[in-house]
C-alpha positions as CSV (number, residue, x, y, z in Angstrom):
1,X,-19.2,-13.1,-22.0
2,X,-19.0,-10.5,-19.0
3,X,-16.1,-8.9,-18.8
4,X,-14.9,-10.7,-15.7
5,X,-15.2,-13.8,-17.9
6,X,-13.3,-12.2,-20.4
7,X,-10.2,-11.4,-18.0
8,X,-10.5,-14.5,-16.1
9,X,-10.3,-16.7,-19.3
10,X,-7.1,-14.3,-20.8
11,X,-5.8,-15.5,-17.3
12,X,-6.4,-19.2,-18.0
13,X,-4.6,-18.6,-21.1
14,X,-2.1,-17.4,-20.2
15,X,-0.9,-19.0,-17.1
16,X,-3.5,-21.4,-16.4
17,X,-5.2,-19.8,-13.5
18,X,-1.9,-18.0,-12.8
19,X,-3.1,-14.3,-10.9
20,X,-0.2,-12.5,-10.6
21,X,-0.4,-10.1,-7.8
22,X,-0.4,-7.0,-9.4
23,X,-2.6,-4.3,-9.0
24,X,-5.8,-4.2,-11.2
25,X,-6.2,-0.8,-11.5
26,X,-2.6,-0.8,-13.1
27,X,-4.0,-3.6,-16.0
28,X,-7.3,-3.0,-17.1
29,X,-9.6,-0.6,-15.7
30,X,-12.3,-0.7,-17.6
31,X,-12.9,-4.4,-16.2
32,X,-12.5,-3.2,-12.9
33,X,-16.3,-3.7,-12.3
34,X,-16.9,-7.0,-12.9
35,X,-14.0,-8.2,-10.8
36,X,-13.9,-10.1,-7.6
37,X,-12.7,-8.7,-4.6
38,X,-10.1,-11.8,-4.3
39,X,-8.9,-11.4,-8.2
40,X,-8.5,-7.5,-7.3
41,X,-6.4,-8.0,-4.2
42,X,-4.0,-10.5,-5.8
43,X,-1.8,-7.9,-6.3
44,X,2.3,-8.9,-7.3
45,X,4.1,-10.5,-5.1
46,X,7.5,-8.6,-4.9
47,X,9.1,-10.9,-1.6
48,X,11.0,-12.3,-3.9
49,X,13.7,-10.9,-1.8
50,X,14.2,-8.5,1.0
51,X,14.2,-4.9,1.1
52,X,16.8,-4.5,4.2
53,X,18.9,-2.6,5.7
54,X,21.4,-3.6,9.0
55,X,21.1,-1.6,11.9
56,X,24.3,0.6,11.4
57,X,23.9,1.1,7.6
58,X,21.0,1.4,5.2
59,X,21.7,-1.6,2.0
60,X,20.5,-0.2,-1.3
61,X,17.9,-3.2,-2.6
62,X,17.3,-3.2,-6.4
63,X,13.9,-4.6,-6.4
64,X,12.5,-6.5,-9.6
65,X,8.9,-6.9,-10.6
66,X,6.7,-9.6,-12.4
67,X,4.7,-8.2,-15.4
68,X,1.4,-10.1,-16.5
69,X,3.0,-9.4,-19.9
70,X,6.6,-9.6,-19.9
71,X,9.3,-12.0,-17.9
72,X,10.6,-10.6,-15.1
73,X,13.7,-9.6,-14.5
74,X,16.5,-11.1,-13.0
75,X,16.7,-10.2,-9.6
76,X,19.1,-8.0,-8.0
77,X,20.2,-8.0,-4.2
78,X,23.0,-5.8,-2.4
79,X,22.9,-6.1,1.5
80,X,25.2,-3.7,3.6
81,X,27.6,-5.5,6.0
82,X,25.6,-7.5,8.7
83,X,25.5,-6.4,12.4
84,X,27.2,-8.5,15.1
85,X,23.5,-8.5,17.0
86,X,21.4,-10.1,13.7
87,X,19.3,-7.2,14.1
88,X,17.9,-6.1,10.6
89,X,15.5,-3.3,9.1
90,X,13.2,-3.6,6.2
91,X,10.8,-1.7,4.0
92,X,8.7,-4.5,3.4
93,X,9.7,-7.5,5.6
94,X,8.8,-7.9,9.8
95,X,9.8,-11.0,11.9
96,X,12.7,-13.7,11.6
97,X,14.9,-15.2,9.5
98,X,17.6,-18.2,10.2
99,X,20.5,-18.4,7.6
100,X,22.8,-20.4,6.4
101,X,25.6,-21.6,3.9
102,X,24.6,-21.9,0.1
103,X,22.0,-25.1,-0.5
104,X,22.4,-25.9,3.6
105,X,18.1,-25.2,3.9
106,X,15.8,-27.8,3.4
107,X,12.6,-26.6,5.4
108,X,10.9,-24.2,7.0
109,X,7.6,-24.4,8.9
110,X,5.3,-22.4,11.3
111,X,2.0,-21.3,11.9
112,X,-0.3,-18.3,12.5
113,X,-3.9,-17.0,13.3
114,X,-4.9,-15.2,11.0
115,X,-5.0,-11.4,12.1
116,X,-7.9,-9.9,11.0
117,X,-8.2,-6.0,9.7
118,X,-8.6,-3.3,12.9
119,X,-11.4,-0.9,12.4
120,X,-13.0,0.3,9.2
121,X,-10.4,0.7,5.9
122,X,-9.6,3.6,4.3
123,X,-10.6,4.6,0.9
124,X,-7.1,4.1,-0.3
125,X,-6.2,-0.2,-0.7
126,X,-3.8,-1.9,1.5
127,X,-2.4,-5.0,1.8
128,X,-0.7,-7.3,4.4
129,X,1.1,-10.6,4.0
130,X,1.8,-13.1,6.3
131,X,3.9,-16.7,5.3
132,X,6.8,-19.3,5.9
133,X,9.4,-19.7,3.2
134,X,12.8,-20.4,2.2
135,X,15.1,-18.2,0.5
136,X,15.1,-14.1,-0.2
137,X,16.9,-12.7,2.6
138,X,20.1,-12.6,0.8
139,X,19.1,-14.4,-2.7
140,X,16.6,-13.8,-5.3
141,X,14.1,-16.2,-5.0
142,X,11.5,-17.1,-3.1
143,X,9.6,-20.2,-2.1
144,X,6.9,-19.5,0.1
145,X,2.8,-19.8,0.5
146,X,0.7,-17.8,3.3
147,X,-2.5,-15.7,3.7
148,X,-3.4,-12.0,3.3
149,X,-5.1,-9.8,5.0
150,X,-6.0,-6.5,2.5
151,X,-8.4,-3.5,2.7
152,X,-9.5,-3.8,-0.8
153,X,-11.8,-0.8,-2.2
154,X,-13.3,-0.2,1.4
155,X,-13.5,-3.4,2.7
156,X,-11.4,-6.3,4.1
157,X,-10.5,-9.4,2.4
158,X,-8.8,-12.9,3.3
159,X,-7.0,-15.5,1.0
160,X,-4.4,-17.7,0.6
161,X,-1.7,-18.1,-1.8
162,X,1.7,-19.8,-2.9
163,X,4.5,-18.5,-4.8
164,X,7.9,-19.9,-6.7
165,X,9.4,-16.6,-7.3
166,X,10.5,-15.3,-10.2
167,X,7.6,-17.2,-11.0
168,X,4.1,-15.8,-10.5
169,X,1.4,-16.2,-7.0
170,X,-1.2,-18.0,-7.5
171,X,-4.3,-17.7,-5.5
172,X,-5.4,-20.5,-3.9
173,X,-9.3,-21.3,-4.3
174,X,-9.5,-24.2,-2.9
175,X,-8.9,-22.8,1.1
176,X,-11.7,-20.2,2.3
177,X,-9.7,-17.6,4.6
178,X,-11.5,-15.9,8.1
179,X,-10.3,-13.7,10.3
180,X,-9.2,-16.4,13.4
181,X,-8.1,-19.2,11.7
182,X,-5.3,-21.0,12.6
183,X,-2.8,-21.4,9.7
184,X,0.0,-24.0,9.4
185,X,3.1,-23.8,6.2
186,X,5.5,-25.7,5.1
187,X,8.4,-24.9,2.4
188,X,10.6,-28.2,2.2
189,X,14.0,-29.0,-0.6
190,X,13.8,-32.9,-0.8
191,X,16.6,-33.0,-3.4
192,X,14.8,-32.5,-7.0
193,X,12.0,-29.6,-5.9
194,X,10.5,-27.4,-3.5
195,X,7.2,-28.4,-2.1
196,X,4.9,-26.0,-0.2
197,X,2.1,-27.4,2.0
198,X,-0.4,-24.7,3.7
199,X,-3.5,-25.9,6.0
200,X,-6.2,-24.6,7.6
201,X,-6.1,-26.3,10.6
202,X,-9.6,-25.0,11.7
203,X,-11.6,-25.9,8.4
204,X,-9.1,-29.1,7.6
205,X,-8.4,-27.6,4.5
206,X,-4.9,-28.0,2.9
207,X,-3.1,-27.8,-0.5
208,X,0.2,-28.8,-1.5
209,X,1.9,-28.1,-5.0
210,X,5.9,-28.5,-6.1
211,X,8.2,-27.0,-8.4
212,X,12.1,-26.6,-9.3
213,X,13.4,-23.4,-8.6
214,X,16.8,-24.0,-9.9
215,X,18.1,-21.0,-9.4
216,X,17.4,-21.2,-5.5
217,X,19.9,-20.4,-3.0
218,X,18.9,-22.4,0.1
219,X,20.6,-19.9,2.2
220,X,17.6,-18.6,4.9
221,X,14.7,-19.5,5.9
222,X,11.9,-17.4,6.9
223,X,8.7,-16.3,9.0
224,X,7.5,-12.9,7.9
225,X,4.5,-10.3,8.0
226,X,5.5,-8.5,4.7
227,X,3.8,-5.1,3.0
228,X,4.0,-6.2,-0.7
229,X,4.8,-4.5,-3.3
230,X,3.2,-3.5,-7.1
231,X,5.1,-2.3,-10.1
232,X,4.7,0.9,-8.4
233,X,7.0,-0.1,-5.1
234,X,5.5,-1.3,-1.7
235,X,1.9,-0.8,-1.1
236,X,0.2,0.5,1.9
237,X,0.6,-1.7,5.3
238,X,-2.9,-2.7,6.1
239,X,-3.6,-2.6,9.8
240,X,-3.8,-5.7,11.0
241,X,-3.6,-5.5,14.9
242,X,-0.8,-7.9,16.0
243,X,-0.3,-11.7,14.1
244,X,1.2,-14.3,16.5
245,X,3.4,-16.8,15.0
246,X,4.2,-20.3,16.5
247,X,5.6,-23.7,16.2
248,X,8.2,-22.4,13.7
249,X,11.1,-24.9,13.1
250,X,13.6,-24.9,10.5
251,X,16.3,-27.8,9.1
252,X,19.9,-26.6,8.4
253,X,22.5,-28.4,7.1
254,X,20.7,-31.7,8.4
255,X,19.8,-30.1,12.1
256,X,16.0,-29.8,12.9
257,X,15.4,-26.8,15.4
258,X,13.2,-23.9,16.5
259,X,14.4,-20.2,15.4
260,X,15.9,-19.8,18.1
261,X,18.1,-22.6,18.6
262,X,20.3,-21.4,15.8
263,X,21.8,-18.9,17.8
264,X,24.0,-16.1,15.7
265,X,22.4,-17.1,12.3
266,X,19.0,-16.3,13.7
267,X,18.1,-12.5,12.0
268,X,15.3,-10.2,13.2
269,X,14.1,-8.1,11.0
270,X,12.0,-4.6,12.1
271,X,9.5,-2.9,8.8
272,X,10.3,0.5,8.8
273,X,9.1,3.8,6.3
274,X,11.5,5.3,4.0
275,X,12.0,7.8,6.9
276,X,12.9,5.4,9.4
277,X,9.6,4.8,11.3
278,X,8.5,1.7,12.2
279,X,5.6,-0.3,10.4
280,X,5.7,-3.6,12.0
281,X,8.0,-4.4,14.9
282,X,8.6,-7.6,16.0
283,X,9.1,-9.1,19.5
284,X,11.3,-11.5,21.0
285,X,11.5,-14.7,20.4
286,X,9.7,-17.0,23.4
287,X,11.5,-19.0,25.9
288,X,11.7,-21.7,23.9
289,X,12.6,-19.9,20.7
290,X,9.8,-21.1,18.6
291,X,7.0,-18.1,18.6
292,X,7.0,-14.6,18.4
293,X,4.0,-11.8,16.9
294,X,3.9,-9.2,14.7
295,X,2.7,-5.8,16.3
296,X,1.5,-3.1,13.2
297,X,2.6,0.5,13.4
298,X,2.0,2.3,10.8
299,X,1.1,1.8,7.0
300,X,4.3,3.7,5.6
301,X,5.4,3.3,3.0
């Protein structure tokens, strides 16, 4: 067998086409060759909560990792005071969240185009993530799907995937991903399980899959162009021009509404660089509180 059928079959194996994103180059190298682009860029999803600070003080995040051959650990969360103005920063995160009282969020939806990458890559891999979710700005776990948009070995690449953090991404074969299509999420609580539903409203492609989480919060729900992370800390910010989200509603505590019609428990979050510099700014909501983009800056970390 070739050695991507080898490492595709010790996948089935062991998570039944479970690809935890996680940098190849940090598992096998010497199967590096025989690889898909798609497999390579399925790198670890580390969103599994927020690397943030407020505005007036930096908030020291203790990030935890999935392992393709270990359980990951529990994850760890400490957030500095929050600012009067909901105005966030982030290492890894760019856009909105709305939050709320403990098990008060049952859904989240919005779409996006997706952006595609500006100019030629660099040598060096980077990676961009763009979804709807519930949960991670002040808990840890996630429930979330979305779509990339990477520079992987010199070249760009598009997929989709879904994740029930702390348990692994999966990539999502069934949806084809190009530059300009026009993406639509859903993360919904009805009760027992989470359900996430992503289409592709321009090829009429969807998938849907559910799980328990049970150690889910509820407490945020959110609409974010993230820089993810390996077991080595964030990855590169891929440059992916400016991503417009729209049509994003969210149900709290039994009220349906747009971002912004949740007033002071609406949170906007700006990606900065260790240094302070921004990555990804966000803008301001529309008039009717429901849209907003994602502008890149910079590829930090």
């Amino acid at each position: 067998m070739s050695p991507r059928g080898d490492f595709c079959s010790f996948l089935d194996n062991l998570a039944g086409r479970t690809i935890v994103r996680l940098t190849c180059d940090e598992l096998c190298p010497q199967i590096l060759p025989g690889l898909s682009v798609a497999e390579r860029s399925l790198k670890m999803k580390s969103q599994a909560h927020l690397t943030i600070s407020s505005a007036s003080a930096t908030a020291l995040i203790l990030l935890s990792f999935l392992s393709l051959a270990s359980a990951a650990p529990i994850p760890q969360l400490t957030l500095a005071p929050r600012t009067h103005d909901g105005s966030f920063q982030s290492t890894n995160w760019s856009g909105y969240a709305v939050t709320g009282p403990s098990g008060s969020v049952s859904d989240a939806k919005g779409s996006w185009t997706v952006p595609a990458i500006q100019g030629s890559c660099p040598s060096t891999n980077q990676y961009s993530s763009f979804w709807v979710g519930i949960d991670g700005f002040s808990s840890g776990t996630v429930e979330q799907t979305g779509t990339d948009s990477d520079c992987q070995n010199g070249a760009p690449t598009y997929y989709a995937w879904y994740e029930f953090y702390p348990h692994p991404a999966f990539l999502i074969n069934g949806l084809t991903i190009t530059p300009g299509d026009h993406i639509t999420a859903e993360a919904s609580f009805n009760g027992r399980s989470f359900t996430v539903t992503i289409t592709d409203t321009t090829t009429s492609k969807s998938f849907s899959t559910s799980a328990k989480v049970h150690s889910a919060q509820r407490s945020s729900a959110e609409w974010i162009a993230e820089a993810p992370s390996s077991s080595g800390g964030i990855l590169p910010l891929a440059d992916f021009g400016t991503v417009s989200f729209s049509a994003c509603t969210a149900m709290v505590s039994g009220t349906s509404g747009t971002i912004g019609s949740f007033g002071s428990s609406v949170q906007v979050i700006t990606m900065v660089s260790n240094s302070g510099a921004v990555k990804a700014q966000p803008s301001s909501l529309s008039g009717n509180g429901d849209s907003f983009s994602v502008t890149w800056k910079s590829s930090g970390p």
